[in-house]
mmCIF file of the N, C-alpha and C atoms, coordinates in Angstrom:
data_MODEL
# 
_entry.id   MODEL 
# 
loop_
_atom_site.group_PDB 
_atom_site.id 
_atom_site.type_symbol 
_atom_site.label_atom_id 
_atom_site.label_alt_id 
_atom_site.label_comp_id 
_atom_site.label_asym_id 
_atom_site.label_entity_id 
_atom_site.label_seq_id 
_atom_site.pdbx_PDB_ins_code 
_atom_site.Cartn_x 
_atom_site.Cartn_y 
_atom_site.Cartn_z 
_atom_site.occupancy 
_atom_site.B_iso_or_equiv 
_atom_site.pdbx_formal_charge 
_atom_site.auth_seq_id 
_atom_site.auth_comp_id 
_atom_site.auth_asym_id 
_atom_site.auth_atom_id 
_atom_site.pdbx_PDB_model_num 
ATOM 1   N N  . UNK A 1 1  ? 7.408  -5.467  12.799  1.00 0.00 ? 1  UNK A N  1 
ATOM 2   C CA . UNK A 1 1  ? 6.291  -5.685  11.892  1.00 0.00 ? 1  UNK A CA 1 
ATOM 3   C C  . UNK A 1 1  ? 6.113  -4.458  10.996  1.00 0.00 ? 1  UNK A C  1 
ATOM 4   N N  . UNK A 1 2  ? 5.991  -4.513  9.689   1.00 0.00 ? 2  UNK A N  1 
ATOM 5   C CA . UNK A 1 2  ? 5.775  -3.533  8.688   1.00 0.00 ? 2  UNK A CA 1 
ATOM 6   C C  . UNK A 1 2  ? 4.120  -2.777  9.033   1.00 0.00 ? 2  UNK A C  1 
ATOM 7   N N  . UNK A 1 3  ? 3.949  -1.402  8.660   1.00 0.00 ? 3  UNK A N  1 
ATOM 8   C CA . UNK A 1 3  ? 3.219  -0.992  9.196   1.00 0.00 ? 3  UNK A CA 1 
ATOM 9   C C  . UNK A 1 3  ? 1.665  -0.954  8.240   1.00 0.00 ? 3  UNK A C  1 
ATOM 10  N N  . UNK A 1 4  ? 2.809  -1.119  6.543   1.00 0.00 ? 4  UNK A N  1 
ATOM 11  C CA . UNK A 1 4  ? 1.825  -0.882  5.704   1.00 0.00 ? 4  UNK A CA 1 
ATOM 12  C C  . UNK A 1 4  ? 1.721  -2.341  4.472   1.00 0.00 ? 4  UNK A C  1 
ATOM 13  N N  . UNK A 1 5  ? 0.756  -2.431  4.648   1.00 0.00 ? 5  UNK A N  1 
ATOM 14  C CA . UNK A 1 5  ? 0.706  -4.200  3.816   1.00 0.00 ? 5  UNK A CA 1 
ATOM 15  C C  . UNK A 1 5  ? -0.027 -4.254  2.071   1.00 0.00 ? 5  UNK A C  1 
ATOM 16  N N  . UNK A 1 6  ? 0.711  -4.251  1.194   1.00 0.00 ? 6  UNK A N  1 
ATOM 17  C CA . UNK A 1 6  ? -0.061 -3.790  0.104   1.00 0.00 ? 6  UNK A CA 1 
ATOM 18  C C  . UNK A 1 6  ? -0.053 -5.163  -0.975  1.00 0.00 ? 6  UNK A C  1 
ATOM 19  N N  . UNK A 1 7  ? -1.124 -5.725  -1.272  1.00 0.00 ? 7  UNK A N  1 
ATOM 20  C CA . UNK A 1 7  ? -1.674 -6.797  -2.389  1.00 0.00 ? 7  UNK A CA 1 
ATOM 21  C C  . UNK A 1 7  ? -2.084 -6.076  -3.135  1.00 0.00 ? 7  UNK A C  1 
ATOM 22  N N  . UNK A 1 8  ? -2.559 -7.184  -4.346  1.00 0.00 ? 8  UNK A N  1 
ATOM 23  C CA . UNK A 1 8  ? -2.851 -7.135  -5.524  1.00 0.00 ? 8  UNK A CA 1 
ATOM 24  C C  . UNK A 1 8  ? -4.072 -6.445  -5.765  1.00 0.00 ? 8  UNK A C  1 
ATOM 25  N N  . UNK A 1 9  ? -4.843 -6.537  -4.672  1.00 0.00 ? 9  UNK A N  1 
ATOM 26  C CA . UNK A 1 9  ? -6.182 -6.119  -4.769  1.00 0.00 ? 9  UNK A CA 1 
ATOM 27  C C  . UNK A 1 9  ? -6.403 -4.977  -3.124  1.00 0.00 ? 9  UNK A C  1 
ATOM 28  N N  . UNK A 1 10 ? -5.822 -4.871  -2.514  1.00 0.00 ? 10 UNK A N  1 
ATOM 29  C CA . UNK A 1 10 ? -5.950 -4.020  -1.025  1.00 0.00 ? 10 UNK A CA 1 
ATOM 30  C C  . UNK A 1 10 ? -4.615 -3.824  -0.547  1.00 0.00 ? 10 UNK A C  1 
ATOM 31  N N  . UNK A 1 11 ? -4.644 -2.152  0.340   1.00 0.00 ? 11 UNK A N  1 
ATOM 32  C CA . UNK A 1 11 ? -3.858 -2.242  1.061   1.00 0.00 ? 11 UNK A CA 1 
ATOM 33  C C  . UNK A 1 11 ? -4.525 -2.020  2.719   1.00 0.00 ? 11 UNK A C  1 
ATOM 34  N N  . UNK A 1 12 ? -3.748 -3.207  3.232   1.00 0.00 ? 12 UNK A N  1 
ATOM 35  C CA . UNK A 1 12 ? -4.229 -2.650  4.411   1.00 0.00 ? 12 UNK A CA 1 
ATOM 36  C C  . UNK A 1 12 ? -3.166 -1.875  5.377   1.00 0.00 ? 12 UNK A C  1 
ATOM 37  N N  . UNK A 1 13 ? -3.871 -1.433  6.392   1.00 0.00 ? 13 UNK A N  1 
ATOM 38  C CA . UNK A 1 13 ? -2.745 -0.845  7.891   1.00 0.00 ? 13 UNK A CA 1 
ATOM 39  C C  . UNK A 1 13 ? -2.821 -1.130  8.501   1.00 0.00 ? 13 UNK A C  1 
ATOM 40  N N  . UNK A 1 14 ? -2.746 -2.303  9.232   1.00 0.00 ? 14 UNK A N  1 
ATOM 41  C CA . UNK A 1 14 ? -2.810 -2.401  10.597  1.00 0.00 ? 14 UNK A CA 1 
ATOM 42  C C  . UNK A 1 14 ? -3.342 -1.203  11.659  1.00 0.00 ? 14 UNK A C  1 
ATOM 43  N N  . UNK A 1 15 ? -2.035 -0.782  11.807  1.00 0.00 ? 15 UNK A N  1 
ATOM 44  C CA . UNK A 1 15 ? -2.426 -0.017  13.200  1.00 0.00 ? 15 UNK A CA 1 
ATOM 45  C C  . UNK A 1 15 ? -3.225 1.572   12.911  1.00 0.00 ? 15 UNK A C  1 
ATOM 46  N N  . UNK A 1 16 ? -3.834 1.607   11.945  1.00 0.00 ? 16 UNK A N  1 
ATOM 47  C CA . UNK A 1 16 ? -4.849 2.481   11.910  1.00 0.00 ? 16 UNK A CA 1 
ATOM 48  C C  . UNK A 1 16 ? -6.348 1.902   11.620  1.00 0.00 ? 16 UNK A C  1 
ATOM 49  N N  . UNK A 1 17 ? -6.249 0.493   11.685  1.00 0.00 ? 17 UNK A N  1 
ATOM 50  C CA . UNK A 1 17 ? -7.224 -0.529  11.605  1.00 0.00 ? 17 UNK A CA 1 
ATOM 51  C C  . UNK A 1 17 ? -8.326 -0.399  9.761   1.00 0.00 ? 17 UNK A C  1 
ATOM 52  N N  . UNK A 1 18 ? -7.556 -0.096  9.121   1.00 0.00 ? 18 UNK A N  1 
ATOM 53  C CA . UNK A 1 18 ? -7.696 0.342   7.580   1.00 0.00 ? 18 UNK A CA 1 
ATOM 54  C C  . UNK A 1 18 ? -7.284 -0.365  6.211   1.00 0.00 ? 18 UNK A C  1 
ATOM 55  N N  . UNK A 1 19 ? -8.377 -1.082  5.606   1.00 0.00 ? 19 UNK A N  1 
ATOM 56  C CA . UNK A 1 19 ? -8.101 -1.427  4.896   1.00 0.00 ? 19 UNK A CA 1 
ATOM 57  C C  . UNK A 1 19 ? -8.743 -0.574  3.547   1.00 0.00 ? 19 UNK A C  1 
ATOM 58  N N  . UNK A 1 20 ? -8.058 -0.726  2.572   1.00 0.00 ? 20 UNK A N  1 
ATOM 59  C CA . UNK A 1 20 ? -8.589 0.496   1.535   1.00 0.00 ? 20 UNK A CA 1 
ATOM 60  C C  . UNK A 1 20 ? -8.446 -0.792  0.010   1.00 0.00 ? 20 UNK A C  1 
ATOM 61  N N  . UNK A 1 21 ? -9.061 -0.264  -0.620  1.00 0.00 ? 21 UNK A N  1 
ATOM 62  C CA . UNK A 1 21 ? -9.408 -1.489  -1.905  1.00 0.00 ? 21 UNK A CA 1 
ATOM 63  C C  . UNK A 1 21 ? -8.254 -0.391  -3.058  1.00 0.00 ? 21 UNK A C  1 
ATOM 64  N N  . UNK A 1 22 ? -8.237 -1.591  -3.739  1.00 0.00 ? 22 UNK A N  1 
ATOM 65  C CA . UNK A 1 22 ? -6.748 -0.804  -4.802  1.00 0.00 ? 22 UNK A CA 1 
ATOM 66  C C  . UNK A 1 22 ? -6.884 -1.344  -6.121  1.00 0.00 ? 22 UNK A C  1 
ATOM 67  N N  . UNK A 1 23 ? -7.139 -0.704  -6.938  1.00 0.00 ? 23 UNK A N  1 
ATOM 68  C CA . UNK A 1 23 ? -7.273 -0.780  -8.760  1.00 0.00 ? 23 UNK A CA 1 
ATOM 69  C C  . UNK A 1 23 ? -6.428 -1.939  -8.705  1.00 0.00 ? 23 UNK A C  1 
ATOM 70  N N  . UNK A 1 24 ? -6.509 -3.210  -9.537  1.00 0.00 ? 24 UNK A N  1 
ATOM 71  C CA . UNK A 1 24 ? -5.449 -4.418  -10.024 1.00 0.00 ? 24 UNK A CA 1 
ATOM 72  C C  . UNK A 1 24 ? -4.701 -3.456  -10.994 1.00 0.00 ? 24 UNK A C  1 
ATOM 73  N N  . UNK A 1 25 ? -4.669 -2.724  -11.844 1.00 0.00 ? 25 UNK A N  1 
ATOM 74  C CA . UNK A 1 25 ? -4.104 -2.054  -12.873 1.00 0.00 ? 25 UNK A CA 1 
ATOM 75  C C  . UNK A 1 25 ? -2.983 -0.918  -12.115 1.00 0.00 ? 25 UNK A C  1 
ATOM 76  N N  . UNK A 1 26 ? -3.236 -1.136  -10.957 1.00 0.00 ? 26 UNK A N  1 
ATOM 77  C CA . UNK A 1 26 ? -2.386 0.797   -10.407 1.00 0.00 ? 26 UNK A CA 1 
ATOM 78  C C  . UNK A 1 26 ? -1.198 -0.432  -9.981  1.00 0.00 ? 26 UNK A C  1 
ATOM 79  N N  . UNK A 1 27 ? -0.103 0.673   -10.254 1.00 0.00 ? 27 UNK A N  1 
ATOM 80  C CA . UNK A 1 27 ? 1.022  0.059   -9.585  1.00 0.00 ? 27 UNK A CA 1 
ATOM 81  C C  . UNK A 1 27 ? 1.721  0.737   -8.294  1.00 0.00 ? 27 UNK A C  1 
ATOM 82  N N  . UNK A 1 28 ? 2.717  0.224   -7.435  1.00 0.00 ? 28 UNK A N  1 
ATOM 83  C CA . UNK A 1 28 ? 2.871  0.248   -6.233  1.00 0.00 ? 28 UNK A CA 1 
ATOM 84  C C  . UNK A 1 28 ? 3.369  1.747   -6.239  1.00 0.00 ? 28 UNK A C  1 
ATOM 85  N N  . UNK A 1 29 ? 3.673  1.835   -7.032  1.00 0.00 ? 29 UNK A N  1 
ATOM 86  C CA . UNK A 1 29 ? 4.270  3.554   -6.906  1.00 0.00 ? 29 UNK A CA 1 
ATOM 87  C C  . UNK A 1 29 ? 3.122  4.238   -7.141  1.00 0.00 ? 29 UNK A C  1 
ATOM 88  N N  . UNK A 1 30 ? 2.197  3.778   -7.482  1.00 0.00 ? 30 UNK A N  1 
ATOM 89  C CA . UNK A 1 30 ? 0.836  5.210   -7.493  1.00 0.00 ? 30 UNK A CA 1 
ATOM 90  C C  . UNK A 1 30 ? -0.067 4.402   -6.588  1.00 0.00 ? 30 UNK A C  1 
ATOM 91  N N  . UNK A 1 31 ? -0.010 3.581   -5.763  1.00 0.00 ? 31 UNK A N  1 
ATOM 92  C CA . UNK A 1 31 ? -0.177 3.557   -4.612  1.00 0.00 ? 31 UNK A CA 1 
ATOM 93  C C  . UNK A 1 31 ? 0.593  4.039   -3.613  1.00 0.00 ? 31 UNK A C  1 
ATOM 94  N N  . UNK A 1 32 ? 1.477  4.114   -3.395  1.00 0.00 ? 32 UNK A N  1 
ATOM 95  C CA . UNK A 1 32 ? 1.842  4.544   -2.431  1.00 0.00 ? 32 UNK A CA 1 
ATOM 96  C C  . UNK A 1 32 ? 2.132  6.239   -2.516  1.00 0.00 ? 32 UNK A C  1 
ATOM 97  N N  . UNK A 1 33 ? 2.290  6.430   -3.856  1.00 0.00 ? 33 UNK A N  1 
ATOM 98  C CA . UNK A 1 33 ? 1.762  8.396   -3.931  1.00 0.00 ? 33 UNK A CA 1 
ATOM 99  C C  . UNK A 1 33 ? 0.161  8.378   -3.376  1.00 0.00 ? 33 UNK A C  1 
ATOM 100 N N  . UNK A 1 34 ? -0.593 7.617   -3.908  1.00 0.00 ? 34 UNK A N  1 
ATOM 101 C CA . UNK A 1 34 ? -2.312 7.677   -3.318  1.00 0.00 ? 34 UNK A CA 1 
ATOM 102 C C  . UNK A 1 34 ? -2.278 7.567   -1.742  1.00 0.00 ? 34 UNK A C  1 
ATOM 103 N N  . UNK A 1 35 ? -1.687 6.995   -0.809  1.00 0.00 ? 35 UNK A N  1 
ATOM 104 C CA . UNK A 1 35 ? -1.198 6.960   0.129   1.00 0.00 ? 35 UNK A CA 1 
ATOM 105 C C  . UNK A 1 35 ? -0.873 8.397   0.965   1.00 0.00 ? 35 UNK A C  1 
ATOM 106 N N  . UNK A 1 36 ? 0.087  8.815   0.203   1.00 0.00 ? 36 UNK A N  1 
ATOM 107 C CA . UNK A 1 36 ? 0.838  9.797   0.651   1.00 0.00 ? 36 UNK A CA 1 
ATOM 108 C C  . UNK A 1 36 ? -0.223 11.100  1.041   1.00 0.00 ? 36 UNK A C  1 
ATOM 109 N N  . UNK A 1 37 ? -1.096 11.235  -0.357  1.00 0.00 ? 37 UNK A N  1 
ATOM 110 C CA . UNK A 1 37 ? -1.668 12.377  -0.669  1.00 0.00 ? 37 UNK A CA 1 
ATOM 111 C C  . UNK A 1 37 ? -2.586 12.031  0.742   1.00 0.00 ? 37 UNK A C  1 
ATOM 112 N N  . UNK A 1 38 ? -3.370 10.830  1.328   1.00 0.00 ? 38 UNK A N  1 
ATOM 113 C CA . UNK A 1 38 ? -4.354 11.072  2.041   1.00 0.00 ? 38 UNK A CA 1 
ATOM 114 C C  . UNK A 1 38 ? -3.566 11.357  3.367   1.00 0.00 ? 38 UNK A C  1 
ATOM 115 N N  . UNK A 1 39 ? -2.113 11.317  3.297   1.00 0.00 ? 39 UNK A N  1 
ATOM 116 C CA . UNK A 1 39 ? -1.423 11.869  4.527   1.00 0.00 ? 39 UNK A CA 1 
ATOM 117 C C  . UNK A 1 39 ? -1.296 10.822  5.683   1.00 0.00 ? 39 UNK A C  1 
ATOM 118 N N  . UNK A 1 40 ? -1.094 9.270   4.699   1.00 0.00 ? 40 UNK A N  1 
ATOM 119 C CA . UNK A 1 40 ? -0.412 8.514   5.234   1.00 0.00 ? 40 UNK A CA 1 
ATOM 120 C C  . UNK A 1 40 ? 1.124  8.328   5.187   1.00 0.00 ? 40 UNK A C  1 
ATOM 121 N N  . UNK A 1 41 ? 2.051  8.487   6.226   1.00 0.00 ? 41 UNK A N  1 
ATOM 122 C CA . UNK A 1 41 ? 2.842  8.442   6.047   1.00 0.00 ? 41 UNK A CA 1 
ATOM 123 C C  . UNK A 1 41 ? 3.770  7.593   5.365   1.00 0.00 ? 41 UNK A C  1 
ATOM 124 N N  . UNK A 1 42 ? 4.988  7.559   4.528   1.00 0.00 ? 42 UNK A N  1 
ATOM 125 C CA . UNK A 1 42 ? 4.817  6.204   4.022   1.00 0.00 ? 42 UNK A CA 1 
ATOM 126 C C  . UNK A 1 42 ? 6.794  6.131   4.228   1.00 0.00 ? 42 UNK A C  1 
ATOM 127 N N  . UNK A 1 43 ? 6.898  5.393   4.388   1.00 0.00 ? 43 UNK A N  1 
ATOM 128 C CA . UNK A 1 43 ? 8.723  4.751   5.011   1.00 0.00 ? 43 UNK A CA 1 
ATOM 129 C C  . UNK A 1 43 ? 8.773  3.411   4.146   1.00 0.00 ? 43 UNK A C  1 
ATOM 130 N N  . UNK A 1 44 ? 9.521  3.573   3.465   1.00 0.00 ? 44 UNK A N  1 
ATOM 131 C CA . UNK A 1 44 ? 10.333 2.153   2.219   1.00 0.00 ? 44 UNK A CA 1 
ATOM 132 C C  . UNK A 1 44 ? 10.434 1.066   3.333   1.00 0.00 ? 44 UNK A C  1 
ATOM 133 N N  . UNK A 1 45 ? 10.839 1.644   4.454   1.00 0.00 ? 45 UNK A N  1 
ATOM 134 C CA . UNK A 1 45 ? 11.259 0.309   5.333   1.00 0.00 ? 45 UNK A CA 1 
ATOM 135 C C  . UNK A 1 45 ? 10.029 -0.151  6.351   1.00 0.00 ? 45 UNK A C  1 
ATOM 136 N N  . UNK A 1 46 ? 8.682  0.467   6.297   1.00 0.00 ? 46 UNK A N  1 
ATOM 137 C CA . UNK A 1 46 ? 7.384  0.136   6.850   1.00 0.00 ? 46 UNK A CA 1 
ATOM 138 C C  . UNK A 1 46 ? 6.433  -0.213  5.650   1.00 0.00 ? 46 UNK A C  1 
ATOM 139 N N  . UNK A 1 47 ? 7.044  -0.348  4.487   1.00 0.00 ? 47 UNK A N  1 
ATOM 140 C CA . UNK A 1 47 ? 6.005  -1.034  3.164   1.00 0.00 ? 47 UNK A CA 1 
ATOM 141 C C  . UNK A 1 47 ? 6.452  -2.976  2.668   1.00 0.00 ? 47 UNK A C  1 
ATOM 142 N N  . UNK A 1 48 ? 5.391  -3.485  3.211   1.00 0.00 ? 48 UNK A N  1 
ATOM 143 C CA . UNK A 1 48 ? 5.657  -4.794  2.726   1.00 0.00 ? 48 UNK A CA 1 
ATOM 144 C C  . UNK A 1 48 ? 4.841  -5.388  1.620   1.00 0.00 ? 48 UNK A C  1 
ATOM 145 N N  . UNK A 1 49 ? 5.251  -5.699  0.186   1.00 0.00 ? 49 UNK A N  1 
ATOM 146 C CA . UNK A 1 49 ? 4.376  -5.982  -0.604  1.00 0.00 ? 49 UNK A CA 1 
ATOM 147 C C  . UNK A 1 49 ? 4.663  -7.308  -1.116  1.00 0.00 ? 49 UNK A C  1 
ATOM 148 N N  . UNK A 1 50 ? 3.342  -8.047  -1.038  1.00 0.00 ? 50 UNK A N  1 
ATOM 149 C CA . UNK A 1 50 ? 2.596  -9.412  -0.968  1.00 0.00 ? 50 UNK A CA 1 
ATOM 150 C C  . UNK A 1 50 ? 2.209  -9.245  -2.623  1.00 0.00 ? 50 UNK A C  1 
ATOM 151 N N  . UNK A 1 51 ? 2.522  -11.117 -2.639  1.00 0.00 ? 51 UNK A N  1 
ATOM 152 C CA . UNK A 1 51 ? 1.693  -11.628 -4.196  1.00 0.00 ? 51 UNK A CA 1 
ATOM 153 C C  . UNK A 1 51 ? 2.113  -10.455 -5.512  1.00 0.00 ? 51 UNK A C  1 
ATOM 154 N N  . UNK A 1 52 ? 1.457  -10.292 -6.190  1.00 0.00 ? 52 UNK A N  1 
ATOM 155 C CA . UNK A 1 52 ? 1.998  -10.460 -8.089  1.00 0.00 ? 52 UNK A CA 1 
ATOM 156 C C  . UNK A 1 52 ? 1.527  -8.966  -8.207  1.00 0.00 ? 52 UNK A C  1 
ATOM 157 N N  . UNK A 1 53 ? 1.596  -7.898  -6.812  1.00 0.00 ? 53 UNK A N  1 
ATOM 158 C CA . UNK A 1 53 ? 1.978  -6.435  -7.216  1.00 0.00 ? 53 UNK A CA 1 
ATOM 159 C C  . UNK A 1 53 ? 2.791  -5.536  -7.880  1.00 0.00 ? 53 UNK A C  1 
ATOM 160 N N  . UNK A 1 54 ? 2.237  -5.034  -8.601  1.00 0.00 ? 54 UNK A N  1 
ATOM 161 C CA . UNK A 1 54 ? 3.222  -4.567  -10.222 1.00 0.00 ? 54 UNK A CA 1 
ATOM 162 C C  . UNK A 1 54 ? 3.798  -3.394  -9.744  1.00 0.00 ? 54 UNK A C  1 
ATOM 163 N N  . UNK A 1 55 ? 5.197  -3.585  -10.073 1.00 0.00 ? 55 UNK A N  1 
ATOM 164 C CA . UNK A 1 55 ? 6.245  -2.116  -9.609  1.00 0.00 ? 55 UNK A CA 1 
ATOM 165 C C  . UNK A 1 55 ? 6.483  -1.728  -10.929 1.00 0.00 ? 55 UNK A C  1 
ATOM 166 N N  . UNK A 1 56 ? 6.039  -1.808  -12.161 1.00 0.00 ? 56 UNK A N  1 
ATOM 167 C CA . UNK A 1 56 ? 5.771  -0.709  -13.480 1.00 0.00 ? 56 UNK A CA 1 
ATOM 168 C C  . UNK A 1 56 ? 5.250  0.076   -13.466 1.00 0.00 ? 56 UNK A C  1 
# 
């Protein structure tokens, strides 16, 4: 199971029981730098992204 779950509108985590709300305008790469910075770890192969999330 992927650890980190990211939509159009939230990402959640499971196993840190965390869901965090996410700009429709930000794309997955400055989410997942926003991610990083709060010192979530982040692994290409623990990111699963759902629905019409923009990788521009």
């Amino acid at each position: 199971m992927k650890r980190i779950h990211v939509w159009e509108n939230h990402v959640s985590i499971p196993h840190l029981n965390l869901v965090l709300v996410r700009p429709a305008d930000e794309t997955l790469s400055e989410t997942l730098g926003s991610l990083s910075r709060r010192g979530i770890g982040i692994d290409a192969a623990d990111v699963e992204v759902h629905g019409d999330v923009r990788t521009d």
